[in-house]
C-alpha positions in Angstrom: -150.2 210.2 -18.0 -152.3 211.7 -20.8 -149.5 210.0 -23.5 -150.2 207.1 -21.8 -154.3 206.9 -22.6 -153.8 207.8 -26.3 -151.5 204.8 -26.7 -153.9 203.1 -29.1 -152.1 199.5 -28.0 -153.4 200.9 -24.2 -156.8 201.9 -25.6 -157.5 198.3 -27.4 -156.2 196.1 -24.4 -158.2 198.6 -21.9 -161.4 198.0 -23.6 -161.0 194.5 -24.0 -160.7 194.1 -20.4 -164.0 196.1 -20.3 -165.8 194.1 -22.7 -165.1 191.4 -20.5 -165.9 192.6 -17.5 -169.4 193.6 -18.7 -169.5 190.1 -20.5 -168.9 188.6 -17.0 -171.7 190.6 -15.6 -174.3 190.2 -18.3 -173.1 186.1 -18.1 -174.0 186.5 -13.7 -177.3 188.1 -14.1 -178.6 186.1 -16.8 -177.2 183.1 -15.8 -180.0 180.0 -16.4 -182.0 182.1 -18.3 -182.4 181.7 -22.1 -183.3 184.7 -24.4 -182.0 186.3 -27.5 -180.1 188.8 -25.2 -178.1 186.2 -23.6 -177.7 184.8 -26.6 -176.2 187.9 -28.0 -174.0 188.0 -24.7 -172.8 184.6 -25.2 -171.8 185.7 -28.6 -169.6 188.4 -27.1 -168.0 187.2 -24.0 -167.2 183.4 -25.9 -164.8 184.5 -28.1 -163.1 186.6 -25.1 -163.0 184.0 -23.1 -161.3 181.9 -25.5 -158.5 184.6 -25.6 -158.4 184.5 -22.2 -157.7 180.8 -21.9 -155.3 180.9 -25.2 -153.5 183.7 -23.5 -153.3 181.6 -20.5 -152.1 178.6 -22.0 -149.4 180.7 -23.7 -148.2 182.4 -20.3 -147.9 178.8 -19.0 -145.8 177.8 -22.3 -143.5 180.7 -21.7 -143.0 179.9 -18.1 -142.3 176.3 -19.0 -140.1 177.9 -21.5 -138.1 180.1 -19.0 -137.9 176.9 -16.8 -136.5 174.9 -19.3 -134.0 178.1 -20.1 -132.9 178.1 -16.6 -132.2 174.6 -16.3 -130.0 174.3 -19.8 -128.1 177.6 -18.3 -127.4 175.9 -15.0 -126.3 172.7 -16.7 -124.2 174.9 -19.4 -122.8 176.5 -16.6 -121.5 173.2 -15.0 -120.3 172.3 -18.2 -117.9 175.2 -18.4 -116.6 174.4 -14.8 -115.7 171.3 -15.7 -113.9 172.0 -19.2 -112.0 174.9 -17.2 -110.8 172.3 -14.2 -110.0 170.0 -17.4 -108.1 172.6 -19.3 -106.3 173.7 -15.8 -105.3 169.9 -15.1 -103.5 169.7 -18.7 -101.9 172.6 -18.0 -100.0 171.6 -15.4 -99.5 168.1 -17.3 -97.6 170.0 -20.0 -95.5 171.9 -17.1 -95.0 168.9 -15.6 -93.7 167.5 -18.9 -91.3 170.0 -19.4 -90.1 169.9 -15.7 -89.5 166.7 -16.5 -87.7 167.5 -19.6 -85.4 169.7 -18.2 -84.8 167.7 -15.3 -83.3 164.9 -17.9 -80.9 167.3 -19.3 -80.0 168.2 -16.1 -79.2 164.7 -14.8 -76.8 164.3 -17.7 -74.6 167.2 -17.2 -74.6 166.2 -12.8 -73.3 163.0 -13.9 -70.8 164.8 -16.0 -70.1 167.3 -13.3 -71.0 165.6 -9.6 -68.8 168.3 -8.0 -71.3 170.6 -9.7 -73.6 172.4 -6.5 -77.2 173.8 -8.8 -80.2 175.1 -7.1 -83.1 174.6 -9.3 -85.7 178.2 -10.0 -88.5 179.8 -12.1 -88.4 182.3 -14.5 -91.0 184.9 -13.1 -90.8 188.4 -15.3 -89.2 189.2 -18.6 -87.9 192.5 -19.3 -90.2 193.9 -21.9 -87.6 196.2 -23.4 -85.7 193.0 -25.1 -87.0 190.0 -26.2 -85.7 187.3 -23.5 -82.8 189.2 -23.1 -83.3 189.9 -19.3 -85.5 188.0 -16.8 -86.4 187.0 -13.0 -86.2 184.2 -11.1 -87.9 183.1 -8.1 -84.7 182.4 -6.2 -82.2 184.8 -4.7 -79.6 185.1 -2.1 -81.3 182.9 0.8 -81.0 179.5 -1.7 -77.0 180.7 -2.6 -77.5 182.4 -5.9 -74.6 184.9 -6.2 -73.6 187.5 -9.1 -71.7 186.0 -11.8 -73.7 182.4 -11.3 -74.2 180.8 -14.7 -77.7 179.9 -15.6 -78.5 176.5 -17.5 -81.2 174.7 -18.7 -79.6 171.1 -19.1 -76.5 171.2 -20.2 -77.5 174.2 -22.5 -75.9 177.8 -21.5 -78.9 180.2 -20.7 -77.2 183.4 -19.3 -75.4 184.8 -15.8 -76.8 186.5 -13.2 -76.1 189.9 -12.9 -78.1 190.8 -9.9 -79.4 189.3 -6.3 -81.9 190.0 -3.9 -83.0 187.8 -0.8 -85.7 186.1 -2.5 -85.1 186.8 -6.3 -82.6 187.8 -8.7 -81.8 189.3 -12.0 -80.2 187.2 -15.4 -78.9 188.7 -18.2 -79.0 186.1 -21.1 -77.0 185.1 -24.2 -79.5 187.3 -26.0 -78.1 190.2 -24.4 -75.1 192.4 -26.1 -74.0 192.8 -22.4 -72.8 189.2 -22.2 -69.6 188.0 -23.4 -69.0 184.1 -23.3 -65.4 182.7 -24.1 -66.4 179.7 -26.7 -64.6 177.2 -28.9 -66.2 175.3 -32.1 -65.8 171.4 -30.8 -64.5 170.2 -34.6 -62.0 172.5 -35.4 -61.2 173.5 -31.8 -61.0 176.8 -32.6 -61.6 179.6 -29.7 -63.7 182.7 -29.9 -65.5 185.1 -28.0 -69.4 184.4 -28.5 -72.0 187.9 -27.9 -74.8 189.4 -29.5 -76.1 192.7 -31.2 -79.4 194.4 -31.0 -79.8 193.2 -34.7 -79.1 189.8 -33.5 -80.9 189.8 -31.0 -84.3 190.8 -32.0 -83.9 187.8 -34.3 -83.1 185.1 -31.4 -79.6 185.1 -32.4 -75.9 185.0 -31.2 -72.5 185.6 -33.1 -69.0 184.9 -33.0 -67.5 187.8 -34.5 -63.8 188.3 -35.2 -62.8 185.4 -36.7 -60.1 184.3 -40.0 -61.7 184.7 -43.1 -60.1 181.4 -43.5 -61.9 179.7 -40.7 -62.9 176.0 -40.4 -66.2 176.9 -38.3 -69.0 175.9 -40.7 -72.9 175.7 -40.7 -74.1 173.2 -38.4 -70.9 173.5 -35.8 -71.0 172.9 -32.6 -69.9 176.1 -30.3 -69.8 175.3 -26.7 -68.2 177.1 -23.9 -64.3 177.0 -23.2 -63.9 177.8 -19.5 -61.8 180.8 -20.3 -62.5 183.7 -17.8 -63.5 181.5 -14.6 -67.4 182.2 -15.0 -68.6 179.4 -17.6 -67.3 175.9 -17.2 -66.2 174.6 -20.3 -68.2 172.0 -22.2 -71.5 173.6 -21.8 -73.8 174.2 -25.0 -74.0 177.3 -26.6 -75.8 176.8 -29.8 -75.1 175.7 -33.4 -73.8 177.8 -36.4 -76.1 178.6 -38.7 -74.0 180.4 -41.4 -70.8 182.2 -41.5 -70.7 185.4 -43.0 -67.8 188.2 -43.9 -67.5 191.2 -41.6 -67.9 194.4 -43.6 -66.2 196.0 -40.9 -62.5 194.5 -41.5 -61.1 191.0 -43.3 -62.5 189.0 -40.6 -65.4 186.8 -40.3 -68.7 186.4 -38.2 -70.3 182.8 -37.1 -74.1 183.6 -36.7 -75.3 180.6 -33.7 -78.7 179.3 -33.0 -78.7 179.3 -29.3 -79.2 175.4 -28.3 -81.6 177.2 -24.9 -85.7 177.6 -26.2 -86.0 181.0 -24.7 -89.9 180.8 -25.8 -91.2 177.9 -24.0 -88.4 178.5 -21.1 -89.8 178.2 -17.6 -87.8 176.7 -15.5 -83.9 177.0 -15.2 -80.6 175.9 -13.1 -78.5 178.2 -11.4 -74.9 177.2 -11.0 -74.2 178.2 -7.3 -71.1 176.0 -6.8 -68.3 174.3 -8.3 
């Protein structure tokens, strides 16, 4: 309390308030009256009083002020509703594109296929451990997904499933040195075993290892799968050779493929349940 009264910031203000208050007093008593010592008071408490009236003016400016603040936050606040509701509506336009996108692809290959039985699901976790290597879907053994199913997105070759629950199951993609997919390049009909390494992977890519050094797969083949092994029907789209390079390992030859599937922006897939 005693740091308090030698605050010279409290001193001032508290015998300001005095001054007036004696001001006000001396202004009562000698109110009507005219004499050099009201005159004197009138030269004291006037100049308070106008600090008392700017002071008030000022409060009412900064209330006005705060009122004004208020209102702009309230209306800012609106404002950012609606561009969230606007930016949640695009959103699910640009899913609903791609739905749509992938549903095209996928009306070519049933019209290629109508014996083809597919049951449509969503990709809903990734295994962190490899880049699009392994993921979820939303559908399991309740909608007919079985181990060994392929996985498309059109007529593009996505992966297989390797695992099933009732309500979700596990696919191991083309990105994944696990998988092995019997392929032939559509020009020179040659046939091949397509895979992957870790190396490969990490870079988005598939191979097709093991073949002449005198082969007739080039850049910008087409490798698609040949129906070899009972899993993968033939005809469905691997990716594209992007170079062919020797195999350090032994006199043969290595196709590297760009997988024709966009793992990034992949949401949405069709599992083959039936054929």
């Amino acid at each position: 309390m005693k740091r308090f009264w030698k605050n010279a910031a409290v001193r001032v203000f508290s015998a300001v308030l005095a001054m007036l208050a004696v001001g006000s007093l001396l202004s009562l008593a000698l109110r009507g009256k005219s004499s050099p010592f009201t005159s004197a008071a009138g030269l004291v408490t006037s100049p308070l009083q106008g600090l008392c009236a700017s002071l008030a003016n000022r409060a009412k400016g900064f209330a006005g002020y705060f009122r004004s603040s208020a209102a702009l936050q309230k209306e800012l606040d609106e404002k950012n509703k609606e561009i969230a509701s606007l930016r949640k509506r695009l959103v699910g336009y640009d899913d609903a594109l791609k739905k749509n996108a992938n549903y095209q692809k996928f009306l070519g290959l049933k019209k290629e296929k109508p014996n083809f039985k597919f049951q449509e699901a969503g990709i809903i976790g990734i295994d962190a451990a490899g880049q699009f290597s392994t993921f979820t879907l939303d559908r399991g053994s309740s909608k007919g997904i079985k181990v060994k199913n392929p996985v498309l997105c059109g007529e593009y070759l996505v992966g297989v499933v390797v695992k099933v629950e009732s309500t979700t199951c596990t696919v191991e993609t083309i990105l994944n040195p696990h998988v092995n997919v019997a392929v032939y390049e559509t020009a020179s009909g040659e046939i091949a075993t397509a895979n992957t390494t870790a190396e490969f992977s990490a870079q988005g890519l598939c191979a097709v290892p093991q073949l002449p050094r005198t082969t007739a797969v080039i850049p910008g083949a087409l490798i698609c799968t040949s129906g070899v092994g009972g899993i993968y029907p033939k005809g469905l789209i691997l990716g594209t050779v992007t170079d062919v390079i020797d195999d350090d390992q032994n006199v043969s030859a290595i196709a590297i493929v760009q997988p024709a599937a966009d793992f990034a922006a992949l949401r949405d897939v069709f599992v083959l349940i039936g054929k």
